[in-house]
Biotite code that builds the C-alpha atoms (Angstrom):
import biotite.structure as struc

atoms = struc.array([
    struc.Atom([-134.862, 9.518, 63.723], chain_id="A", res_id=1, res_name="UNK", atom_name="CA", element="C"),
    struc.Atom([-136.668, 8.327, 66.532], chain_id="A", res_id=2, res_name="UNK", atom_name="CA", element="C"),
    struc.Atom([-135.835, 5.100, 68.379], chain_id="A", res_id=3, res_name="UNK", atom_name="CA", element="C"),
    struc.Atom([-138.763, 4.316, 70.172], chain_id="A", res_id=4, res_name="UNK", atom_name="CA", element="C"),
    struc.Atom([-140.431, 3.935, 66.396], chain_id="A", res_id=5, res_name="UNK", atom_name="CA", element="C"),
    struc.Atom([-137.444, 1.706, 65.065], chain_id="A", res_id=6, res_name="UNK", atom_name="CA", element="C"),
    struc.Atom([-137.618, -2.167, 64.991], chain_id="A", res_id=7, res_name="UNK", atom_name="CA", element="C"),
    struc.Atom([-135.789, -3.886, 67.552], chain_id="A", res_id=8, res_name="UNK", atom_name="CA", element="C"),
    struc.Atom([-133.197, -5.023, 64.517], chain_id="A", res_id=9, res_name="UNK", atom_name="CA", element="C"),
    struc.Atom([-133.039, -0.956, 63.514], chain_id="A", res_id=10, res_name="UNK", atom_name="CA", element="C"),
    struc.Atom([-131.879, 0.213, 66.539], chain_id="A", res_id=11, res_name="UNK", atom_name="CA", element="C"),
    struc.Atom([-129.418, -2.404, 67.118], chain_id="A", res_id=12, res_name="UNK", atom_name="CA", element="C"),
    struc.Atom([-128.234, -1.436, 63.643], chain_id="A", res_id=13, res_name="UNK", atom_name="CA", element="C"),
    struc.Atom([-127.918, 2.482, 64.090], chain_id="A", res_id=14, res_name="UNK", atom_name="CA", element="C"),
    struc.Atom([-126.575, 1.740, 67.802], chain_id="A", res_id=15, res_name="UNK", atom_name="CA", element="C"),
    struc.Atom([-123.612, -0.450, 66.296], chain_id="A", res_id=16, res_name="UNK", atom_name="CA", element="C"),
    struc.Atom([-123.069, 2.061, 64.028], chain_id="A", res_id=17, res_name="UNK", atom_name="CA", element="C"),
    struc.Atom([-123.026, 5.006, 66.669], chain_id="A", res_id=18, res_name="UNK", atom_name="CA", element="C"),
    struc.Atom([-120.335, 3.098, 68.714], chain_id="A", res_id=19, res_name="UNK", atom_name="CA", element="C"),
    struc.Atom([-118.489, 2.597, 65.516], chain_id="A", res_id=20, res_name="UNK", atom_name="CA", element="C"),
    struc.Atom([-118.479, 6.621, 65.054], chain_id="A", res_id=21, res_name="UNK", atom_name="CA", element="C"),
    struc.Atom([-117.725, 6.915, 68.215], chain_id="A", res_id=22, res_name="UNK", atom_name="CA", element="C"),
    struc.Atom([-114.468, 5.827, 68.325], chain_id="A", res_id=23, res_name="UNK", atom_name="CA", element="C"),
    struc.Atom([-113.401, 8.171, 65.702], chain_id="A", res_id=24, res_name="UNK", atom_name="CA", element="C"),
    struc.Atom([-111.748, 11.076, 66.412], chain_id="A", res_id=25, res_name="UNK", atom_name="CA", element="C"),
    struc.Atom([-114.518, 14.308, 67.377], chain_id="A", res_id=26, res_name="UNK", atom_name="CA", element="C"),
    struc.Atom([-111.869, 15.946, 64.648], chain_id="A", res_id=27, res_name="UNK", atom_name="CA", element="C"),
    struc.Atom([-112.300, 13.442, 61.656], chain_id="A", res_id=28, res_name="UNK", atom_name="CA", element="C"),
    struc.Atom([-115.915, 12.972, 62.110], chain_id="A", res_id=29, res_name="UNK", atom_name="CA", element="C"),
    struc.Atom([-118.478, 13.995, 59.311], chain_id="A", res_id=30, res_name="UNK", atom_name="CA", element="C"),
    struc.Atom([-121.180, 16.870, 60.275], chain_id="A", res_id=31, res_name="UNK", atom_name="CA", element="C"),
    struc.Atom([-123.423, 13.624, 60.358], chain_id="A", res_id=32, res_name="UNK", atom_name="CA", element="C"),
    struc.Atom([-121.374, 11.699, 62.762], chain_id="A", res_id=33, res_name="UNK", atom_name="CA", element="C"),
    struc.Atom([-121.738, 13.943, 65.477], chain_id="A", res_id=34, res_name="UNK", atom_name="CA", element="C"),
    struc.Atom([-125.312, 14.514, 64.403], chain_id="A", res_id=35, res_name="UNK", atom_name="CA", element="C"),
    struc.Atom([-126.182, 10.429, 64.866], chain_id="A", res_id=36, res_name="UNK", atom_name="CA", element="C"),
    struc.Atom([-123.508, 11.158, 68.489], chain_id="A", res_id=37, res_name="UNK", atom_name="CA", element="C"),
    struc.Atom([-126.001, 13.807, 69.148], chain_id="A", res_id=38, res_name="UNK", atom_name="CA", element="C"),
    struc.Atom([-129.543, 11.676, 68.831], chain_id="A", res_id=39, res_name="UNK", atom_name="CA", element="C"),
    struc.Atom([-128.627, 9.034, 71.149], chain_id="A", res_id=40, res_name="UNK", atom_name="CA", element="C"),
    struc.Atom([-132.058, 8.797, 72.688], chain_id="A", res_id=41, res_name="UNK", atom_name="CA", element="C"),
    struc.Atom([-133.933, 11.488, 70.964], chain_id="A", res_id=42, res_name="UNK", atom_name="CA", element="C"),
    struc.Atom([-136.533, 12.282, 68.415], chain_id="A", res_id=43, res_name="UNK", atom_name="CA", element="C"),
    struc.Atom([-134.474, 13.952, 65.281], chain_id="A", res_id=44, res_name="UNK", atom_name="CA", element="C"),
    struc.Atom([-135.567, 15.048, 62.066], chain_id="A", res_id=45, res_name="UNK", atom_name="CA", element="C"),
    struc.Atom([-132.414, 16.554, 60.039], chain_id="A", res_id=46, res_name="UNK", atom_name="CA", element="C"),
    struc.Atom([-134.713, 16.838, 56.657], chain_id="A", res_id=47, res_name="UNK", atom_name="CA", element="C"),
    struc.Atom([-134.968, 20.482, 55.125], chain_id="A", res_id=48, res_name="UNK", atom_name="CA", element="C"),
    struc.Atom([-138.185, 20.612, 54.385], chain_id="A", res_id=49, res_name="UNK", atom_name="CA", element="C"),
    struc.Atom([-137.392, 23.038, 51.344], chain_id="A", res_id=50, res_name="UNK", atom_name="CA", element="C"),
    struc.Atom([-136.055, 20.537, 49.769], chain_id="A", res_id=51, res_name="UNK", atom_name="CA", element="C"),
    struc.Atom([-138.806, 18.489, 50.056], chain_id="A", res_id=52, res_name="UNK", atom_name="CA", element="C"),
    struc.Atom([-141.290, 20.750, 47.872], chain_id="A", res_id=53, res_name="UNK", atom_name="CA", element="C"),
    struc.Atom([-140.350, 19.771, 44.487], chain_id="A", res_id=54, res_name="UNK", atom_name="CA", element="C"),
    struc.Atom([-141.102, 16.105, 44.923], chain_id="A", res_id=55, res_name="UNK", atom_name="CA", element="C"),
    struc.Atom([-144.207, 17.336, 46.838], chain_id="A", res_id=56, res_name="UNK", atom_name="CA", element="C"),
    struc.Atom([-145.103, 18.904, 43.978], chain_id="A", res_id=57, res_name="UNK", atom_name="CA", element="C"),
    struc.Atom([-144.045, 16.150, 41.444], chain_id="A", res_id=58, res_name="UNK", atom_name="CA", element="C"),
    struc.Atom([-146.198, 13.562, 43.533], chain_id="A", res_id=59, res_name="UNK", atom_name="CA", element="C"),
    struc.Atom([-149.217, 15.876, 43.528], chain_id="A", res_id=60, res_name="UNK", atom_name="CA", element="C"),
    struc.Atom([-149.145, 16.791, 40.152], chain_id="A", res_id=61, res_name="UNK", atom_name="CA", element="C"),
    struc.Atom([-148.753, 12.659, 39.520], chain_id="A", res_id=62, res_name="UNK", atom_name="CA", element="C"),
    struc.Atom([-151.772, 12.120, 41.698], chain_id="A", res_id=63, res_name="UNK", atom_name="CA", element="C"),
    struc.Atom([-153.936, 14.625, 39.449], chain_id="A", res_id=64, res_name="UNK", atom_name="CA", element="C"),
    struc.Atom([-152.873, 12.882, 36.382], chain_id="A", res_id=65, res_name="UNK", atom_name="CA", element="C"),
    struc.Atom([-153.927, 9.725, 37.634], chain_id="A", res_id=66, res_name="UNK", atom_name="CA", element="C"),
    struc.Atom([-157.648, 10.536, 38.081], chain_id="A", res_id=67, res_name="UNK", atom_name="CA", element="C"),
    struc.Atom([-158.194, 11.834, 34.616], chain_id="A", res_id=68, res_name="UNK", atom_name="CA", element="C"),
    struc.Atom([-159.899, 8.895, 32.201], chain_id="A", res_id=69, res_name="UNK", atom_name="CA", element="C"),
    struc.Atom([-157.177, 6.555, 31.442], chain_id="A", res_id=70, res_name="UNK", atom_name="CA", element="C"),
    struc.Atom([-156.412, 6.372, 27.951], chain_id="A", res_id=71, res_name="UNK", atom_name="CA", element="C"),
    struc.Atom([-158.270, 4.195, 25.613], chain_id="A", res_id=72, res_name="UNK", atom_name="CA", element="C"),
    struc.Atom([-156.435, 1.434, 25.321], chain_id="A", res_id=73, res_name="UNK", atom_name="CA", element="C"),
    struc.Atom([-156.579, 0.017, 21.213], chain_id="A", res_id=74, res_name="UNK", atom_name="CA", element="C"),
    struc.Atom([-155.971, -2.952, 19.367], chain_id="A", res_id=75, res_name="UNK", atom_name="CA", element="C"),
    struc.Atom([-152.212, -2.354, 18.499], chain_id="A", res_id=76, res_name="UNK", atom_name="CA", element="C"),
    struc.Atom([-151.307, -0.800, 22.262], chain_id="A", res_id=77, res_name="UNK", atom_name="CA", element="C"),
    struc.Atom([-152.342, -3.651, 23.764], chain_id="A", res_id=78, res_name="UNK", atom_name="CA", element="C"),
    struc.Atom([-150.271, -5.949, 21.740], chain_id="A", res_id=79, res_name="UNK", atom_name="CA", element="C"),
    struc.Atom([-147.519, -3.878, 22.994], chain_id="A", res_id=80, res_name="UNK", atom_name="CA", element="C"),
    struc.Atom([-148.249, -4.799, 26.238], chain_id="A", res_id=81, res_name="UNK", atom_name="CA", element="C"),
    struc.Atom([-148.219, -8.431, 25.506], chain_id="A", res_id=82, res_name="UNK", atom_name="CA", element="C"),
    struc.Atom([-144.691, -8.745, 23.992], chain_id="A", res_id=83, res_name="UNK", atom_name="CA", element="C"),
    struc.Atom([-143.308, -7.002, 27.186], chain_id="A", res_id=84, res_name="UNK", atom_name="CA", element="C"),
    struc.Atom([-144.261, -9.603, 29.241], chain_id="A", res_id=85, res_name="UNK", atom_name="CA", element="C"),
])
């Protein structure tokens, strides 16, 4: 979350939406309700990274697979392709 990187029509966005939380109730509001009250005008991140390492891992191991030889594509496999299109 940072505003200074959003597009003019992002911020208008998330600032509609952060008057629209505000008029809730502080008790009825989500944990991230008060966390988008909170960022008005700051630089958030609210990501935990931990959770991030399996798709880390999962792109990586994607990237890898991609640089091997492609397969060798045959006679039948491409007409495959063909009929999907």
């Amino acid at each position: 979350w940072d505003e200074s990187k959003m597009t003019w029509t992002d911020r208008t966005l998330c600032k509609m939406l952060q008057k629209a939380v505000a008029k809730k109730d502080s008790d009825a509001c989500e944990p991230w309700m008060k966390a988008l009250l909170c960022a008005s005008g700051q630089s958030c991140d609210w990501t935990d990274k931990k959770y991030l390492l399996p798709l880390l891992n999962y792109i990586k191991s994607r990237n890898i697979a991609k640089r091997r030889e492609p397969p060798m594509v045959t006679g039948s496999s491409l007409l495959k392709y063909d009929t999907q299109f």
